[in-house]
C-alpha positions in Angstrom: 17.8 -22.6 -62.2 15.1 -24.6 -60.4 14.6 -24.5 -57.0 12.5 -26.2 -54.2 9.6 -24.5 -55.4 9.8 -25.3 -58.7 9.1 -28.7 -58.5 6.0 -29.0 -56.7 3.3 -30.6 -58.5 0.5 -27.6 -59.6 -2.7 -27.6 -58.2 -5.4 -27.2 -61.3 -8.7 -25.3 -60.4 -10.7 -27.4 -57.9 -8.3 -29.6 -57.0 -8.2 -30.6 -53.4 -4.4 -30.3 -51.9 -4.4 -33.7 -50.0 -5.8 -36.8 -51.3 -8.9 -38.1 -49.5 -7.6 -42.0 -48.7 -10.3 -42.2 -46.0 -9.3 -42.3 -42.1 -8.4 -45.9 -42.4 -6.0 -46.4 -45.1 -4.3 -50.0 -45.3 -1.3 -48.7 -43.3 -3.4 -47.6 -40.7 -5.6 -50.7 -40.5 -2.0 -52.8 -40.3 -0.8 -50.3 -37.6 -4.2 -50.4 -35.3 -4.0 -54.7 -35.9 -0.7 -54.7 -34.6 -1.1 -52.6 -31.2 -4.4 -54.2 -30.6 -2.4 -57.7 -30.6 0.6 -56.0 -29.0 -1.8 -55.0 -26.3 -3.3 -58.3 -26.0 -0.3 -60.0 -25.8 0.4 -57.7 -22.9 -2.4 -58.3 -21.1 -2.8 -62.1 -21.9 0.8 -62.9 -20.6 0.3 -60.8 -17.7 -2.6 -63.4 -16.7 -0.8 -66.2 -17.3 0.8 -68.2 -14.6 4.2 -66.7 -12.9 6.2 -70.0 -14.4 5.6 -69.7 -17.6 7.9 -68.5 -19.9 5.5 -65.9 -21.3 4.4 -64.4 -18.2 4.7 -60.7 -18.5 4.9 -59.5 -15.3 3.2 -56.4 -13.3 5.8 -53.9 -13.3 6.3 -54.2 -17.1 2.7 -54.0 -17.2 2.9 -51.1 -15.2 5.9 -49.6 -17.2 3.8 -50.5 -20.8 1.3 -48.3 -19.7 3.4 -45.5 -18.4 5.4 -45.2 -22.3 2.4 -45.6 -23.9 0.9 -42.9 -22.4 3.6 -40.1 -22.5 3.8 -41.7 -26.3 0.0 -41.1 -26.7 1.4 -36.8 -25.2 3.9 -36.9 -27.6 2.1 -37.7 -30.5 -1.1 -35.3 -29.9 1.9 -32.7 -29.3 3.6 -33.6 -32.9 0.2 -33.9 -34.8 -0.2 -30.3 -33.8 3.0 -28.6 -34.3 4.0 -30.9 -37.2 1.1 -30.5 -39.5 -0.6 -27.1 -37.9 2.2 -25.6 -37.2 0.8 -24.8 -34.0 2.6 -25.0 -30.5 -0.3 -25.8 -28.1 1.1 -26.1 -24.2 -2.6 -26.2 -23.5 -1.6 -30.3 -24.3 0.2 -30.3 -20.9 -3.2 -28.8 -18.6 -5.8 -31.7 -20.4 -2.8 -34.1 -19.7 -2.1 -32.8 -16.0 -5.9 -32.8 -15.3 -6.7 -36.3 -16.6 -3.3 -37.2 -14.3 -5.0 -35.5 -11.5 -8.8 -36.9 -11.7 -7.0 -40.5 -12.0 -4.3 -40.1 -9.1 -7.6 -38.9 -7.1 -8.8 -42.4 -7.2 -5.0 -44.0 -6.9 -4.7 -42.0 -3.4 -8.0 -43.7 -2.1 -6.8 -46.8 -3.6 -4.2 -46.9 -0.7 -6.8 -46.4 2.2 -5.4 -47.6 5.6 -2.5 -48.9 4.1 -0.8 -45.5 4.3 1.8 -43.7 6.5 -0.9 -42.7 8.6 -3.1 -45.4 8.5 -6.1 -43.0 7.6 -8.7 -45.3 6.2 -10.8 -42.2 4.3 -8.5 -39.4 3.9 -5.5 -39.8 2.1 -1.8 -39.4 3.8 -0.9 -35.8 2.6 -4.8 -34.6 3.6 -4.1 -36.3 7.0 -0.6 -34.6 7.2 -2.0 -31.3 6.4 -4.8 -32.3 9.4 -7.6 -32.2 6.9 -10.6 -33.2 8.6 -12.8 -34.6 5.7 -12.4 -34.9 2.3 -13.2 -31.7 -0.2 -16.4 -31.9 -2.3 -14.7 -32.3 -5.6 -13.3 -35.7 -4.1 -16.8 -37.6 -3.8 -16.9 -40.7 -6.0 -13.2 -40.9 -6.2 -12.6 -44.0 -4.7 -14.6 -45.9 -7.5 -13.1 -46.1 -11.1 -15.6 -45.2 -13.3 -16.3 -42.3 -11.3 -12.6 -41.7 -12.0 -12.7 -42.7 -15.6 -15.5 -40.6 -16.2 -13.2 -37.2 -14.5 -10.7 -38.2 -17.0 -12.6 -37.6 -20.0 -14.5 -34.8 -18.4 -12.4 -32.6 -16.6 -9.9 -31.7 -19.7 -13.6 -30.9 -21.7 -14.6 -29.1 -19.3 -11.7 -26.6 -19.2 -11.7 -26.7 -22.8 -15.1 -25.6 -22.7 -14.8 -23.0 -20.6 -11.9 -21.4 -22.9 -14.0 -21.2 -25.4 -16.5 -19.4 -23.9 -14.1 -17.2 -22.7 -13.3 -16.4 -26.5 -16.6 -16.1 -27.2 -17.5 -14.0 -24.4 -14.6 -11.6 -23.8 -12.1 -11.7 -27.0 -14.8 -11.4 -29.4 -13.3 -14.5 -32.1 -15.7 -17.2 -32.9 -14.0 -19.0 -35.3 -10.9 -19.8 -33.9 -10.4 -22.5 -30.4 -7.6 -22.1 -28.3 -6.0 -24.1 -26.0 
């Protein structure tokens, strides 16, 4: 009787498990081509006039981004658990943080356009008759600045996990998240 088992192909002495095709196979190369000219096409008929029939406009800009991103959670999310076997919720604090660091700049974004018409604090700092804004808030109102707490923020934390492991639990080999 042969089962599942039976019929997978046998490993000889040396032999590595998965096949080394490189990072960029030819289905990966056609894939990366196509959302780089997805992505262009986005943001090429976004800059084209309002009547023209290829004008994409902001809130579908706006939306792209917004899929694309949870996409980009979901996927990070699948790579794990599907291949690792994994279930990493530590996904969900790097994505909250990044979220965080980039509504930072978003809320000075709105300035004295707000409820409150608060041109330096934001309208829930005001509401909560915050004086001046925190420390960790300096630079937010520039993107880069923001950018830059993006990428490092979820490091950071990731960082300081692992030292943690280090430090207290005693592993060295293992990350967690």
């Amino acid at each position: 009787m042969r089962t599942l088992l039976s019929t997978a192909p046998v490993l000889r002495a040396g032999q590595d498990p998965l096949p080394h095709e490189g990072l960029f196979n030819r289905s990966t190369r056609v894939f990366l081509l196509l959302t780089a000219l997805f992505a262009l096409a986005v943001c090429g008929g976004s800059l084209l006039p309002q009547a023209s029939a290829l004008h994409v406009p902001g809130y579908l800009v706006a939306l792209l981004g917004k899929y694309l991103t949870y996409a980009l959670l979901a996927l990070s999310v699948d790579l794990i658990w599907g291949y690792m076997g994994v279930l990493s919720l530590g996904h969900g604090a790097f994505f909250a943080l990044g979220g965080y660091a980039f509504g930072m700049y978003l809320m000075r974004q709105i300035g004295a356009r707000g409820v409150y018409g608060n041109p330096d604090l934001p309208d829930f700092m005001v509401f909560l008759n915050w004086k001046e804004l925190p420390w960790f808030w300096t630079g937010s109102e520039h993107f880069w600045a923001a950018a830059l707490l993006v990428a490092l923020l979820p490091l950071q934390k990731k960082k300081l996990l692992f030292m943690f492991q280090q430090n207290f639990l005693g592993s060295r080999n293992n990350m967690i998240s």
